[in-house]
N, C-alpha and C positions, 0 to 999 in steps of 0.2 A: 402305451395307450395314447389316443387321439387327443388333442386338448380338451375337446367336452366332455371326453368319458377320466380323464384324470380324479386324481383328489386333491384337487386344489388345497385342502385345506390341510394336507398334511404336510403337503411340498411347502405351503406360507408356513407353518412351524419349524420345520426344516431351514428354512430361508432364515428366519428367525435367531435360530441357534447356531446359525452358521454366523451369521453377524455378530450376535453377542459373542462366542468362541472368538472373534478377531479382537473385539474387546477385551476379552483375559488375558489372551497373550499378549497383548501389548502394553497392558497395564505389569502384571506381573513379569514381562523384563527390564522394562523401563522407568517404570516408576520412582520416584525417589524413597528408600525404605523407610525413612521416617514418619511417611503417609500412611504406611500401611497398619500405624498404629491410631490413627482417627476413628473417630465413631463410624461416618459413615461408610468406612471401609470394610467391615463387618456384614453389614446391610449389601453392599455391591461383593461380597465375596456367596452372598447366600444367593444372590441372583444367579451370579457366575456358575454357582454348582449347578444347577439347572439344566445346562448345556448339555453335558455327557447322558446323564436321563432322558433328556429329547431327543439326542440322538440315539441311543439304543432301543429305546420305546420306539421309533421312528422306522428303525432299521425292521422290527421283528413283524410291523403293522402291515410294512411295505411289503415284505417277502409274501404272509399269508395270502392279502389280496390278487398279489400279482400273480402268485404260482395256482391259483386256481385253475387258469385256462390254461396251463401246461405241464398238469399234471402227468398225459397221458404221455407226452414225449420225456418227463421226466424217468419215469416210469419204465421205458422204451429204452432209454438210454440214446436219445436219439439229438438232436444238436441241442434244443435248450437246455437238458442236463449238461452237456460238456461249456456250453456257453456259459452257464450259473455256476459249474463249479472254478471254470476259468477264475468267472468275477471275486470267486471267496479267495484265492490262490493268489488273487493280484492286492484285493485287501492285505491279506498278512504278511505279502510279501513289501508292501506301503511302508506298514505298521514296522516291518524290522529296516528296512531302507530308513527310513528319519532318525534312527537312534545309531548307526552304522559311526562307531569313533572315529575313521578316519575313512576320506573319501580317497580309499588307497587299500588296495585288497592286503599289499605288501608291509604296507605300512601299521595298519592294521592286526595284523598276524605280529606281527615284529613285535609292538611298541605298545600296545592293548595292554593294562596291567588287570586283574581282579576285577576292583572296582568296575574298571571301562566296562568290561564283560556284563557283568550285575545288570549294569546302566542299558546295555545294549538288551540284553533280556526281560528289561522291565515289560511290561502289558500297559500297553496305552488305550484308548476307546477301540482305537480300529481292528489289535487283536483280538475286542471281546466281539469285535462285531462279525470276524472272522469265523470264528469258533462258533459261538450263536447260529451264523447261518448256514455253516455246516452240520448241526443240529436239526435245527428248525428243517434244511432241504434233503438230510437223510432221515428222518423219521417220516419226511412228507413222500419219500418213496413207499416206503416199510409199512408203513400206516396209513391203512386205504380209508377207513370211514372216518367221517368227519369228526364226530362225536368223541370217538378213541381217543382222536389225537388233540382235542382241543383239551380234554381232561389230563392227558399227557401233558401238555405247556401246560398245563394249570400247578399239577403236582412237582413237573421241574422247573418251575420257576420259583414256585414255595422253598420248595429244597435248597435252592441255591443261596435264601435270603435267610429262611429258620438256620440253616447251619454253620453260619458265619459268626455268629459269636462262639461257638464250638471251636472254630479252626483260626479264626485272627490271628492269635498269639501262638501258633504251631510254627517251629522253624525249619520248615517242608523243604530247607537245602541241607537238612543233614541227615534227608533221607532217600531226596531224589538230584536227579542233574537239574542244573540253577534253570535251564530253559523251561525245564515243566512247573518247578518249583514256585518260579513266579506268576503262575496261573491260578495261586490257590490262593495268596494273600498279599498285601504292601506292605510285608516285612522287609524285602528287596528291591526298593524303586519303587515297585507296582502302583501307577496312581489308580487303573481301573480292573482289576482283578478278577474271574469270574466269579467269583464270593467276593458280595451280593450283584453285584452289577449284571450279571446277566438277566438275573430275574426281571431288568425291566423290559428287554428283547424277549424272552420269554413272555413274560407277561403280557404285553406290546400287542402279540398273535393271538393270544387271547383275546381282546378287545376289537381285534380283525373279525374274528368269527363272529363275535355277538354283532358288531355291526353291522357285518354281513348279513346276519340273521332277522333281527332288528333296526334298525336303521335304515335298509334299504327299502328290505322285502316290506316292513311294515309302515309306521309315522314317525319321521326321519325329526320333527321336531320336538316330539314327546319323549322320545329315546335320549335327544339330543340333554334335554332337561333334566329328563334323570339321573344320564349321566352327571353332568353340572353339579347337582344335588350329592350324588353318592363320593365325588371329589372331591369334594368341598368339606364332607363330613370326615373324609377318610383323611384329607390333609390338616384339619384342626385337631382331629383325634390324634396325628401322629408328631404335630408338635406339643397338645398339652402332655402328653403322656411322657414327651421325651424331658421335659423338664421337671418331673418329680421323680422322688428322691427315693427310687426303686434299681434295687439291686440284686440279678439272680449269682447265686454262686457257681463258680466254674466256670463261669462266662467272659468271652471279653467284656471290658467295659469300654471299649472305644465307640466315640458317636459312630461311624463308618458301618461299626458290624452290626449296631444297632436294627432288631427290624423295623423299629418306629419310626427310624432316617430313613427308610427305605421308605416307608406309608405312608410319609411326610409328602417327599418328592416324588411318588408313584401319583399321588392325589392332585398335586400342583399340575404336574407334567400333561394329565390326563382333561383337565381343567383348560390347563392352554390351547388345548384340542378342539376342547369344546368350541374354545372362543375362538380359533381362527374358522370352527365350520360356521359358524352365527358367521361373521364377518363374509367370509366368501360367498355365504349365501345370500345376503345381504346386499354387496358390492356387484354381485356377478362375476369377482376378478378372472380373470386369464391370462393379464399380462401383468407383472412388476416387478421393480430389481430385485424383491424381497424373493420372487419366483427364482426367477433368473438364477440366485446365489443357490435355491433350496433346490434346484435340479441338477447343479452341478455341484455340491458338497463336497463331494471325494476331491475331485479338483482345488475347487476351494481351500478345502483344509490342508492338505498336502502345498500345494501353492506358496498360502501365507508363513506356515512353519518355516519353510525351506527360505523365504524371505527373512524370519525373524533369526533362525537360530542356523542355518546354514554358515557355515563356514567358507566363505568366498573370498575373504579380503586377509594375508598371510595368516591362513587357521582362525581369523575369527566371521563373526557374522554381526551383524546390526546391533544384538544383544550384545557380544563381546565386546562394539566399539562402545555404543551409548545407554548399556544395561544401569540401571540403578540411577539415572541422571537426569531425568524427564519431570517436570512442577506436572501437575493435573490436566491444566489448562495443555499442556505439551501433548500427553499423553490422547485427550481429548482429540488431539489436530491430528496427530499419528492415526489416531483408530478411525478417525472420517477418513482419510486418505487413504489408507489401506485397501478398506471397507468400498470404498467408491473405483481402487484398481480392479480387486478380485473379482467386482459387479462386472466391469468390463472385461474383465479376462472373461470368467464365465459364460456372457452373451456372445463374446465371439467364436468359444469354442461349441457356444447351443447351434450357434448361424451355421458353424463350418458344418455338424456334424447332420443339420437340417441340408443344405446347400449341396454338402456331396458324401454320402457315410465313408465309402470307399479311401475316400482321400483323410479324411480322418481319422479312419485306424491305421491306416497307413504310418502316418505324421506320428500318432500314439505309437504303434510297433517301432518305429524306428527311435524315438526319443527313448523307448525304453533300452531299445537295442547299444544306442550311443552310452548312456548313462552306466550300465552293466559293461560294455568296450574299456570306457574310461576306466573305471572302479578299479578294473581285474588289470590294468599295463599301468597305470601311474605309480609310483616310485614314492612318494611323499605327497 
């Protein structure tokens, strides 16, 4: 989209969560673990969870609105379907590249025990956002009216949230191969699992359409409000409720499966939305780092990991030389620096891909080309 027809205000939330996410990681590798029992460490871990819900809410907003205007070449089958399903193929293919045990096909194969495996088929944010939006972009062929399909993410996003305390405690590898298995719970690694997590991508499209609907077509500040209001309600309803002292049977009891953690942070998340459209509408923004990070994301996140947890220096990486060793104050100077690299990485590869595209996928094709080259000949 042009920069005046953009939405600003989902790209600053994005932006947003991309800067806090360098913040978690670099706290929880480096921190010293004695911190992590302090008061306020509690309070900055409830923040921190925030990240992955803006992100998937973010992901599911962005698809609906976008796929509007190509729906027909979806449809068709004609380049933006092969181009959108490129993008999903290249997400999951991310999502298992950063968990990969060794950066050695042979080695790998070799020397990989169990565990390593598990670890490797964990489900991170990026495989749910994979899954999701091969969801969200085959029912958006299959399902022509509007109405059908918005009722559809209505009902499968409910689904995915109501039936997680059903399935938590299911140990879904002694029934299936550990690759699928880890898509149902964080019995195995899984920090984001499609139960409950995707319901917020789901849900996410949901709140596309009524915007769409509302917000646009009609009074963009009074929508705006309401929303505010019914967030607001739905995130103090979903922590009072989460703290007494109600228990169904046969249910997980973990906070995670909970659907009240889910109504908690579905309300928080949808809340911050609100607040960055006040802001942009307010500001007029179209330019800031906080942009900058929120339009290149994938970049971003990818980027920083592979800086924090890659293994570059004999089998370790950053966290394996200086993990667990960092005072606050450390950690604080880590996450500015980082935070103000990835700003500049990001704008340079916005300039390059504004400046020439050509030469940019190009540079993309071949970094990927090289990186799969190395993988598949290196030895150790």
């Amino acid at each position: 989209m042009a920069t005046s027809n953009r939405l600003v205000f989902i790209d600053l939330l994005r932006g947003w969560a991309v800067l806090v996410m360098i913040e978690v990681h670099v706290f929880n590798a480096f921190i010293i673990p004695q911190m992590k029992d302090v008061y306020w460490f509690t309070v900055l871990n409830f923040v921190n969870g925030l990240v992955a819900p803006a992100f998937l809410f973010v992901s599911g907003f962005v698809f609906v609105i976008a796929s509007r205007r190509k729906l027909e070449e979806y449809r068709a089958f004609k380049g933006a379907f092969w181009k959108q399903l490129g993008r999903i193929l290249t997400i999951w293919f991310i999502g298992y590249g950063l968990h990969i045990p060794f950066y050695s096909l042979s080695k790998t194969l070799r020397e990989t025990a169990e565990i390593g495996w598990l670890r490797f088929y964990q489900v991170d944010v990026l495989h749910c956002i994979a899954v999701g939006l091969l969801i969200l972009f085959l029912t958006r062929i299959f399902v022509r009216d509007d109405k059908r399909y918005k009722w559809g993410l209505i009902i499968l996003g409910l689904f995915f949230v109501l039936v997680t305390p059903l399935i938590w405690e299911i140990d879904f590898l002694k029934y299936m191969p550990a690759l699928v298995a880890a898509y149902f719970n964080g019995l195995h690694f899984s920090m984001f699992p499609l139960f409950p997590w995707l319901g917020f991508m789901l849900l996410g499209g949901v709140c596309a359409f009524i915007y769409v609907q509302q917000g646009v077509e009609r009074d963009p500040q009074k929508f705006w409000l309401k929303i505010s209001q019914w967030s607001v309600a739905a995130a103090i309803v979903g922590a009072i409720a989460l703290e007494l002292p109600i228990k169904v049977p046969f249910v997980s009891t973990a906070v995670r499966a909970n659907p009240l953690f889910f109504m908690e942070r579905f309300g928080i998340v949808v809340l911050l939305l609100a607040l960055c459209w006040y802001y942009a509408e307010k500001r007029k923004t179209e330019q800031s780092f906080v942009l900058d990070a929120g339009r290149e994301s994938l970049l971003v996140y990818t980027a920083h990991l592979l800086l924090i947890y890659g293994t570059f220096w004999n089998e370790k990486g950053l966290s394996g030389l200086f993990g667990g060793t960092f005072s606050v104050l450390e950690c604080v100077a880590a996450t500015l620096g980082l935070a103000v690299l990835m700003v500049f990485f990001a704008k340079g590869w916005s300039w390059l891909k504004q400046y020439s595209k050509p030469t940019s996928r190009m540079f993309a094709y071949a970094t990927g080309i090289v990186v799969v080259v190395l993988f598949i000949i290196r030895t150790s």
